[in-house]
Every structure is written in structure tokens, then in C-alpha cells.
C-alpha positions as CSV (number, residue, x, y, z in Angstrom):
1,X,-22.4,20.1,5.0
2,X,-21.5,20.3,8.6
3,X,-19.7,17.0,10.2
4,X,-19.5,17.6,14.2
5,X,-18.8,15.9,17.6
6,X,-15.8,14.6,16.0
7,X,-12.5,13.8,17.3
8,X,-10.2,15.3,14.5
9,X,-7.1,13.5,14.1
10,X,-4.8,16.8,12.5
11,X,-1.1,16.3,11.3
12,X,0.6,17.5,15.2
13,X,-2.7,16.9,17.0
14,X,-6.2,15.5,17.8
15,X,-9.1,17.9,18.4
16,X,-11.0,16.4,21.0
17,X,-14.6,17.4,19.9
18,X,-14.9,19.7,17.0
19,X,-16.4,20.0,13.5
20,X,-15.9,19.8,9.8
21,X,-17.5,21.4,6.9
22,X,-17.6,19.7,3.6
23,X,-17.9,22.0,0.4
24,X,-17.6,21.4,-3.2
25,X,-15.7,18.0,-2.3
26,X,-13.4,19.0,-0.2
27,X,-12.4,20.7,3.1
28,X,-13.7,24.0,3.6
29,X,-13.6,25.0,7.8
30,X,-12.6,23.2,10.7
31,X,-14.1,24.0,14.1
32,X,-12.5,23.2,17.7
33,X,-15.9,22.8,18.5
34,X,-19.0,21.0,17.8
35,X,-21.5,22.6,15.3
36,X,-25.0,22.0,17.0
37,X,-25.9,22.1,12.8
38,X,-24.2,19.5,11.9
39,X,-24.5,15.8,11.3
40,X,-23.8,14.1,15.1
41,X,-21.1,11.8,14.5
42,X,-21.0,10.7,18.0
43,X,-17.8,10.9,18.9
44,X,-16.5,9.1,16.3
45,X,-12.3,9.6,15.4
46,X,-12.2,10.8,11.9
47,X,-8.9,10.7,10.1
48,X,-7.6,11.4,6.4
49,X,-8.6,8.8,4.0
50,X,-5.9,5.9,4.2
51,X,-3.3,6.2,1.2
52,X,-2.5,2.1,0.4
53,X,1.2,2.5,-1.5
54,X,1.0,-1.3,-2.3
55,X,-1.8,-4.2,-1.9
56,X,-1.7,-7.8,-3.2
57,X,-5.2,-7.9,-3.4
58,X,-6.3,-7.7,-7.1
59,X,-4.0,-10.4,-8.0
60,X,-6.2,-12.7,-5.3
61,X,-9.3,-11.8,-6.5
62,X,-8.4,-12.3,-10.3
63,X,-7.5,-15.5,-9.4
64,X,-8.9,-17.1,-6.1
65,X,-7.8,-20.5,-7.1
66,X,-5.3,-21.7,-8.8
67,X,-6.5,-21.8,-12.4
68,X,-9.8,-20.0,-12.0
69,X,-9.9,-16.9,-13.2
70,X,-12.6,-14.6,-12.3
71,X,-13.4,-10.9,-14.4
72,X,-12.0,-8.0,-13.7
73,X,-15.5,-6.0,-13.4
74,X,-16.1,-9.0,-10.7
75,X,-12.6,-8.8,-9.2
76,X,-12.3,-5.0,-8.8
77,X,-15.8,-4.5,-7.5
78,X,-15.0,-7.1,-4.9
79,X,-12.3,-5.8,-4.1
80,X,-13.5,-1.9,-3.9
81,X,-15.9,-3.1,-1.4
82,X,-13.1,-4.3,1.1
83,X,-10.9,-1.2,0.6
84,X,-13.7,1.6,1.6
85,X,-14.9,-0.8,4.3
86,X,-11.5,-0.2,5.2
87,X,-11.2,3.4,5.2
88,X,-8.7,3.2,2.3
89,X,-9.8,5.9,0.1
90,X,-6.1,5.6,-2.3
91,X,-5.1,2.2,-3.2
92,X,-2.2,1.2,-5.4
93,X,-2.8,-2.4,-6.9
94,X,0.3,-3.9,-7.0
95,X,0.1,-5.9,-10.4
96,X,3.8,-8.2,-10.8
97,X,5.8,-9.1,-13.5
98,X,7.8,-12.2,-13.2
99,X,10.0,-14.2,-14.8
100,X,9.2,-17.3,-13.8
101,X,5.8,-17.1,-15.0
102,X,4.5,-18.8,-18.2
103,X,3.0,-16.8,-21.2
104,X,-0.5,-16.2,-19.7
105,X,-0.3,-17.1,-16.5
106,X,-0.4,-14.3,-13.8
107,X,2.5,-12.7,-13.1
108,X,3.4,-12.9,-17.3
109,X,4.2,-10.2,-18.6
110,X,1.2,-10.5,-20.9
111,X,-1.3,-11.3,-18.1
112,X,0.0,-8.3,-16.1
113,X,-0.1,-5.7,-19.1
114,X,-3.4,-6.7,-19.7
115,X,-4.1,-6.4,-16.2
116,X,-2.8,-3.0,-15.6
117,X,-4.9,-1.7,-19.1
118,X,-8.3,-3.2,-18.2
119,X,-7.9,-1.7,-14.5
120,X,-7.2,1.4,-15.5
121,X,-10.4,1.5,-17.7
122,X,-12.3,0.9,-14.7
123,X,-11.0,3.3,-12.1
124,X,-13.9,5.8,-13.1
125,X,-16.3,3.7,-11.8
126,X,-14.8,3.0,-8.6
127,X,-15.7,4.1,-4.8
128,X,-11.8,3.9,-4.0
129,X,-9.4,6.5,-6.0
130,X,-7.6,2.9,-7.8
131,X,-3.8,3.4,-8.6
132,X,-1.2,1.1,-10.6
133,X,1.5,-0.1,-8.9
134,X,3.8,-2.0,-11.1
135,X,6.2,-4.5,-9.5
136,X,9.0,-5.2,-12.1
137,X,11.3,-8.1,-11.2
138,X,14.6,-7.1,-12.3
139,X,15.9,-10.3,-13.2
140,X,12.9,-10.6,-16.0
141,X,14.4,-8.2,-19.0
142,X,11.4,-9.0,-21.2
143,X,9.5,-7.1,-19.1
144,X,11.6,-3.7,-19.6
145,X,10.2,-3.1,-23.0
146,X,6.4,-3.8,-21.8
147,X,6.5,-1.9,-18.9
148,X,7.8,0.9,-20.9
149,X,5.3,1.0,-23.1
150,X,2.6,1.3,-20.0
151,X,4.6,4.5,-18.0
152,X,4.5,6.1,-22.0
153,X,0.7,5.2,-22.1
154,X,0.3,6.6,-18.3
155,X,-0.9,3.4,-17.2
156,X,1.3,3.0,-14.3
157,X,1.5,5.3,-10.7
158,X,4.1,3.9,-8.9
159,X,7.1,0.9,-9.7
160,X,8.9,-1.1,-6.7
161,X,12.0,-3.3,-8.5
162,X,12.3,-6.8,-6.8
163,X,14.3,-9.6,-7.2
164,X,12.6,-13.1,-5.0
165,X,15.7,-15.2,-6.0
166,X,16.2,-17.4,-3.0
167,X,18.9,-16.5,-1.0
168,X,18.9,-12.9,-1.0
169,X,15.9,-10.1,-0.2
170,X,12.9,-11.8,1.4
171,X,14.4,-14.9,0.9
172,X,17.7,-14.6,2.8
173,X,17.6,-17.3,5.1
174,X,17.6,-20.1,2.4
175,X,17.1,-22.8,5.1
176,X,13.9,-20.8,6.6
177,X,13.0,-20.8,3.0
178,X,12.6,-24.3,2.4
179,X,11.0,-24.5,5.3
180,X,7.8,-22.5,5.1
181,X,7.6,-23.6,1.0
182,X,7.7,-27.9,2.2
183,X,4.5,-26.7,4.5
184,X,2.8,-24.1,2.2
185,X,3.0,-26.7,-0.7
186,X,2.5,-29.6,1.5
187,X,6.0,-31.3,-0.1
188,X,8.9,-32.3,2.1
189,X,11.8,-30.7,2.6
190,X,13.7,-32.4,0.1
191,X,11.3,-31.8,-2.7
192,X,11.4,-28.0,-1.5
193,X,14.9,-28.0,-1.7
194,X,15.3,-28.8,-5.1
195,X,12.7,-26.6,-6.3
196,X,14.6,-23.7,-4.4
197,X,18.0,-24.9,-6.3
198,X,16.5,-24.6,-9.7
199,X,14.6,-21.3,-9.3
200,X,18.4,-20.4,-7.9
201,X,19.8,-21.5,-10.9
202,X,16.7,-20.5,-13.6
203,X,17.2,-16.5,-12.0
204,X,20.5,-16.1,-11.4
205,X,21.6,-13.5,-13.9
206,X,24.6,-11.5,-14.3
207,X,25.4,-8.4,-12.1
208,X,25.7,-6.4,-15.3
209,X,22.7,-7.6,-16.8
210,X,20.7,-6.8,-13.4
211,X,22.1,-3.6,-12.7
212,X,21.1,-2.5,-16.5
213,X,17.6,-3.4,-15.8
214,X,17.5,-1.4,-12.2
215,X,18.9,1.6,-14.5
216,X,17.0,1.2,-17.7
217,X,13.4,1.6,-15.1
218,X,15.0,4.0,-13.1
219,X,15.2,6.8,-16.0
220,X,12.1,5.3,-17.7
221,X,10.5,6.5,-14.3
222,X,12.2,9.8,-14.2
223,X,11.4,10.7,-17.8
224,X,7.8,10.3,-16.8
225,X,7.5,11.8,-13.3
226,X,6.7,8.0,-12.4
227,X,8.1,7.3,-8.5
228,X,10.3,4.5,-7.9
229,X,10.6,1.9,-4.7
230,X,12.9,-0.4,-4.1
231,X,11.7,-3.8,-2.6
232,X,13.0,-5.5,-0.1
233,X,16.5,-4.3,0.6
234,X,18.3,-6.8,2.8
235,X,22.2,-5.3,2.7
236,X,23.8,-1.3,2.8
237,X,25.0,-2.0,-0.4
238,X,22.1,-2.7,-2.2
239,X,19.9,0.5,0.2
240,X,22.8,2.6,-1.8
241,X,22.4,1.1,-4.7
242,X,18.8,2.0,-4.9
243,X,19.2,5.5,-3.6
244,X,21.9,5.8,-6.3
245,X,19.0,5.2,-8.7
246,X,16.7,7.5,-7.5
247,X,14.6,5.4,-5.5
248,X,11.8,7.5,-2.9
249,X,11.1,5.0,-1.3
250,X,12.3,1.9,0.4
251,X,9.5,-0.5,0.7
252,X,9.8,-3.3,3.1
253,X,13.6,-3.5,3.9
254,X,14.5,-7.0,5.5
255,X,17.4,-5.6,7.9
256,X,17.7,-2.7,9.8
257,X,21.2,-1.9,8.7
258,X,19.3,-1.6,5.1
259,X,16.3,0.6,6.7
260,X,19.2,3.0,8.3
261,X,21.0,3.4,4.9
262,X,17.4,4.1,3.5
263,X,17.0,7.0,6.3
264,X,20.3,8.6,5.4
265,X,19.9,8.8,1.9
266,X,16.4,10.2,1.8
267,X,14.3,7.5,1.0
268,X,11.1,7.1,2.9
269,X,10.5,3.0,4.7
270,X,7.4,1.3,3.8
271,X,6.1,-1.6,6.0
272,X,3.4,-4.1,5.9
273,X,0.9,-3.8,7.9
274,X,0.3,-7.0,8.5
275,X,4.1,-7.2,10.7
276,X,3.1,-3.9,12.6
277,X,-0.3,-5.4,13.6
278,X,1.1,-8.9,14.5
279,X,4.2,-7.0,15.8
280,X,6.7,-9.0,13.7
281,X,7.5,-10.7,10.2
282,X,5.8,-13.8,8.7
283,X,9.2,-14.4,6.8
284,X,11.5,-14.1,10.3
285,X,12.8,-10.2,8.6
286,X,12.8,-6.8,10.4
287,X,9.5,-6.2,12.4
288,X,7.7,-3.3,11.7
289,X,7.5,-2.6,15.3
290,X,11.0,-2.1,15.6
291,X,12.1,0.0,13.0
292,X,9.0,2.5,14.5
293,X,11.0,2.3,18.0
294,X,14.3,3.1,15.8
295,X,12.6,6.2,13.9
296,X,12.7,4.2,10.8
297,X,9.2,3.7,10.0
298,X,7.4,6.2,7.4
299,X,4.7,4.3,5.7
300,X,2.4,1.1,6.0
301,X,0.9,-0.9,3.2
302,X,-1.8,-3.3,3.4
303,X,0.6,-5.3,1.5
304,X,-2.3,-8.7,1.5
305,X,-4.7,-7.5,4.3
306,X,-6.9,-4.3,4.4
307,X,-8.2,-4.2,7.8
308,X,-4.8,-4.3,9.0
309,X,-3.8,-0.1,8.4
310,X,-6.7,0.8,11.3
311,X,-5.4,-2.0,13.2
312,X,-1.7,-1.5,13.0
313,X,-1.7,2.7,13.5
314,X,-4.1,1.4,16.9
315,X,-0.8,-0.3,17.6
316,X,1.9,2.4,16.6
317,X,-0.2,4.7,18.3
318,X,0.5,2.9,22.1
319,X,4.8,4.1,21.5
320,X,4.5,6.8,18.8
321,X,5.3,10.1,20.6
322,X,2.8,12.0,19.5
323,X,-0.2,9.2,20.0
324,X,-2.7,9.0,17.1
325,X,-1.4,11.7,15.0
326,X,2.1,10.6,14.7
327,X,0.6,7.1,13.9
328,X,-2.0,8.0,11.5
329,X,0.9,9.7,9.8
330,X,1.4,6.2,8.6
331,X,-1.0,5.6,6.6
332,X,-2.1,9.4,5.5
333,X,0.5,11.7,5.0
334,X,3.6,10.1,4.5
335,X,2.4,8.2,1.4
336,X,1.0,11.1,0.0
337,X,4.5,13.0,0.2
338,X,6.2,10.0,-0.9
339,X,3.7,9.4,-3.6
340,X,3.6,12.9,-4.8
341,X,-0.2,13.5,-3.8
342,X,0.0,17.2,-2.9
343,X,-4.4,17.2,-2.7
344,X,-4.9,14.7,0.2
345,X,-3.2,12.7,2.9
346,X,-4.5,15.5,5.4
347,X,-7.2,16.7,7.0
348,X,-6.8,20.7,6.2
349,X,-8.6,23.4,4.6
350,X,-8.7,22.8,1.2
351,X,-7.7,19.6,0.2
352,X,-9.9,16.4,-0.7
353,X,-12.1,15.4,1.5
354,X,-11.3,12.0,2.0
355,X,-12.1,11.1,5.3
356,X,-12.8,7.6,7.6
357,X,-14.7,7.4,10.4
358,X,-13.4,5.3,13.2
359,X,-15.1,3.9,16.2
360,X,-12.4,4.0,19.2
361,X,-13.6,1.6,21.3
362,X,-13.1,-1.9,22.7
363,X,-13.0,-3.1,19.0
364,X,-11.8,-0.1,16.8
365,X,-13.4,-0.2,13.1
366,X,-14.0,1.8,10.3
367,X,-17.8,2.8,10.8
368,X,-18.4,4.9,7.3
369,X,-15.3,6.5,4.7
370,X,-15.7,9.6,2.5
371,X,-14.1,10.0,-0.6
372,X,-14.3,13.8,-2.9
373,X,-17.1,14.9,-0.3
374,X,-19.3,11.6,-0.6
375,X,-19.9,8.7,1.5
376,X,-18.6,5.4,-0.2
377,X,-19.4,3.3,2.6
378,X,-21.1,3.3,5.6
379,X,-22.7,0.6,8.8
380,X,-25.3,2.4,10.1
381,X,-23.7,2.6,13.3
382,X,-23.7,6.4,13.2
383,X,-26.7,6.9,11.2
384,X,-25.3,9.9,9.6
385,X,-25.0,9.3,6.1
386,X,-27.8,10.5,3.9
387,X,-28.8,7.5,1.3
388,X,-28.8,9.8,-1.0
389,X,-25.0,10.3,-0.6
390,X,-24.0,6.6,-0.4
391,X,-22.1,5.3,-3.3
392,X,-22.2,1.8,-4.2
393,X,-19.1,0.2,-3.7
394,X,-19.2,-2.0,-6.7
């Protein structure tokens, strides 16, 4: 199948009107120039799948309300929906375990493990290629022993270490803290402050204790060819720490003094999004935006919001020196080398033909997405998907 009038977004360049041909699910020719055979895709921008390192999302839809818990065949299909509308074609759910969480509740390590498990039962039926990312909370060492027993059972793709204790990581500025928790819980500030005190003092744990978690994932991720992210890095110290570990990749550092320590030592920077888009930080950290102008900028998530990746590489691509491609690096081929995906993340001969289709006009949007040679979503606006093609996303 021939794919032409297509602006081809390559790794160094953009082809300004040429032609792909699908075979056998994946990439078999590129042409500079339309293919008066093909399928006319009018025009549209067509870049590599997006590769989502870590979304929030399955979490939300598993549990829109507080206390209502929906199924996972209802949450995922909901959810798969969004993504390929999206023009994510990879996406890592990023499943927590925390310790302040209650036997059952999300975020227990119970709820999570059983989580992870039923997800991964379900990826086969998917229109998105569904990942796990596991997000262990190194202050909660009830979790080591479960999470190990998922990376033996190859249930999990990817683990990010975090620590949310107030006062350090995301949560630095204690005082901003309490701030945005009085208004997102509709308490005053007093009340906040004395929730903030006692999840001080219910995670504090000893540096030993913490360090022997970070170490005890680290070679349970090594042993099994798992990669490993650190989360949130706020201080040099701790960017070392994390490289000293074995960590690929720093996802979301808070400072830029962290994101620079990240660079020297290897590690690749993850952003959300969501801060590249609005062009800085919900929580008052280091804007995405920035660390791009510094050269510090490697990968963006969805982290809670989808739509955001076309949006945010739109963005990038106004200051990023080499336009589109260098943006669309972003979301496409960084994450695939951080993430060890050696078959896509590129649009090139031979790989899988994961593709989205982007109108590039007044309102850019993804118009259709291609996953292993097949359409898993498309508007209509191009008319160029065969029915017969079309996956249902659900």
C-alpha cells in the first residue's frame, strides 16, 4: 500500500511532498515524491507513532471518582480510544505503588499488582502497543518484594523510583505545597499544614533504609533487562545518585542544576508535556521550555494529558534548530532509544509502521494513526482509510 502527498517528518529532515509504502506491517520504500498510486493524503504531516514513556491515565479511568471503581475491560478501552486519537501508538501506563495507601485502595500495593496483571492480559486486544510502567516509591519497602515478583513474571517495561515526601522532589517548596493542597482539597491552610506535617513524619525513613530500596530495584531491573528512571530529581546529589544506580533516564527533574548532572552522566530528561505546551510547571519547578533552550530536553510524556505530545512538539518546534524533526524527536525517537525499542520511533525502511497523521494548520490535530501497517483510528478528514482496515479502538 502506497501512502502519498505526504509531508514526511525523517530523523534530520522533512520531506516536503513524498510517499510511503506499507508492506507486511511495516516500512518498505520511501519516495521524495508523490506516488500518483497511492492513497492522497493531502498534504497531511505524517510522523512516527508517538512513544508515551509515562501517562497517569489508567489510574483515572479505573477510578474516575473517588470510590468508584470502574473495570479494567471498561477503563482500558476508554482509554485506548484517547491514546490513538492521539497519535500515541506506545504507551507506558504508569501504575504507582505507595505507601500511604491503604490495603486496597489504589496506589496499594495490592491494588497496583493486580492492576499491572489484569493490564497486561489485555494488551492483545488493544489498538495502542500498552506498556507497564511501574512507579515504586522508595520509601514504601513492602513494595520491593511485590514488584519483584512482577519484573520475574515480565509484567513490568519500565520502573521510575519516587519519593512525594513534602519538602523535597516535587514538593520542595513546602509553603507552595500547602498552598495548592488548601485549594485542591478545599481546606484552609492550617488544616493543609498539618496534613503535610504528618505525611512528613508518616514517610520520613532512614537514609540507609531508602538508599537500600533505590539499590535493591536497581539490580532487580538489571537482572531482567528492565530500564530504570529516576523521578523527579531536585538536587546534584541526588541526579548522581541515580546515575550511580544505573538510572537511563531522568524523568521530570525539578531544577536545572539536577537536569545538567542528568546530561553529564548519560541519562536521558523526560518532561511532561503538559509544562512544554503551557510553557511552564503546574507545581512552580523547571519548565520544560527551558531546559529545551538549555539542550536538556530529550523526551516528553503525556504525564496526565494526551493531546498535549502534538501540541507541545508544535511548540518545541518554533526554537528547536532543526524545526519539526528535532521536535518530533521528542516524542519518537528518543524514547525509543531510551526505552530500548530498536523496531520503531522512526520513520525508516524497515521498521514498524507506526505512523500519525497530522493536520498542520490553524488547529494542528491528529487526523488518523497507524499502528503494525493498520489504521487504529481515523476522522474522516482525509478519507483515506479503507473500513476494512480500521480497528476498533476498544
Amino acid at each position: 500500500m502506497w501512502l502519498s502527498s505526504l509531508s514526511v517528518v525523517l530523523p534530520d529532515r522533512v520531506i516536503a511532498n513524498g510517499a510511503l509504502r506499507i508492506q507486511n506491517d511495516v516500512i518498505a520504500e520511501i519516495s521524495e515524491v508523490p506516488n500518483p498510486a497511492g492513497l492522497d493524503c493531502k498534504g497531511a504531516l505524517v510522523m512516527p507513532g508517538f512513544i508515551d514513556m509515562h501517562g497517569d491515565m489508567i489510574e483515572i479511568e479505573i477510578e474516575p471518582r473517588a470510590g468508584v471503581d470502574f473495570p479494567m475491560e471498561i477503563a482500558l478501552a476508554h482509554l485506548d480510544a484517547r491514546l490513538a486519537a492521539s497519535g500515541i501508538t506506545t504507551a507506558y501506563a504508569a501504575v504507582s505503588f505507595s505507601r500511604g495507601a491503604v490495603s486496597g485502595e489504589r496506589r496499594s500495593f495490592e491494588h497496583t499488582s493486580r492492576t499491572i496483571r489484569t493490564l497486561h492480559g489485555l494488551r492483545d486486544r488493544c489498538a495502542v502497543d500498552h506498556k507497564i510502567h511501574a512507579r515504586f516509591d522508595i520509601t514504601f519497602d513492602n513494595a520491593v518484594e511485590v514488584l519483584a515478583d512482577l519484573i520475574r513474571d515480565q509484567q513490568v517495561d519500565l520502573v521510575s523510583v519516587m519519593d512525594h515526601t513534602p519538602g523535597q522532589g516535587q514538593y520542595r517548596d513546602i509553603e507552595r505545597h500547602i498552598s495548592m493542597l488548601a485549594a485542591r482539597e478545599g481546606v484552609s491552610e492550617v488544616e493543609a499544614r498539618q496534613i503535610v506535617t504528618t505525611r512528613i513524619a508518616e514517610r520520613t525513613r532512614p537514609q540507609s533504609v531508602i538508599l537500600g530500596n533505590v539499590q535493591a530495584v536497581s539490580k532487580l531491573c538489571a537482572a531482567h533487562g528492565v530500564p530504570l528512571a529516576s523521578h523527579d530529581d531536585d538536587t546534584r546529589e541526588k541526579a548522581h545518585l541515580m546515575a550511580d544506580v544505573g538510572a537511563v533516564i531522568s524523568e521530570f527533574p525539578v531544577t536545572l542544576e539536577a537536569a545538567e548532572v542528568a546530561a553529564e552522566r548519560g541519562l536521558m530528561t523526560a518532561m511532561g508535556a503538559p509544562n512544554a505546551m503551557r510553557g511552564k510547571s503546574y507545581s512552580g519547578n523547571l519548565s520544560a521550555r527551558e531546559a529545551h533552550t538549555s539542550g536538556l530536553l530529550d523526551i516528553l510524556a503525556s504525564d496526565y494529558h494526551p493531546a498535549s505530545m502534538l501540541a507541545a512538539v508544535m511548540k518545541i518546534a518554533e526554537t528547536d534548530p532543526n524545526g519539526i524533526a528535532g521536535a518530533a524527536a521528542l516524542i519518537t525517537s528518543n524514547p525509543a532509544k531510551a526505552l530500548g525499542l530498536t523496531d520503531r520511533g522512526r520513520i525508516e525502511v524497515g521498521l514498524k509502521a507506526d505512523l500519525a497523521f497530522v493536520e498542520h494548520g490553524a488547529m494542528p490535530r491528529v487526523v488518523a494513526t497507524m499502528r503494525n501497517g493498520r489504521f487504529v483510528h481515523a476522522m474522516g478528514v482525509l478519507d483515506f482509510a479503507p473500513k476494512s482496515d480500521l480497528i476498533a479502538a476498544q
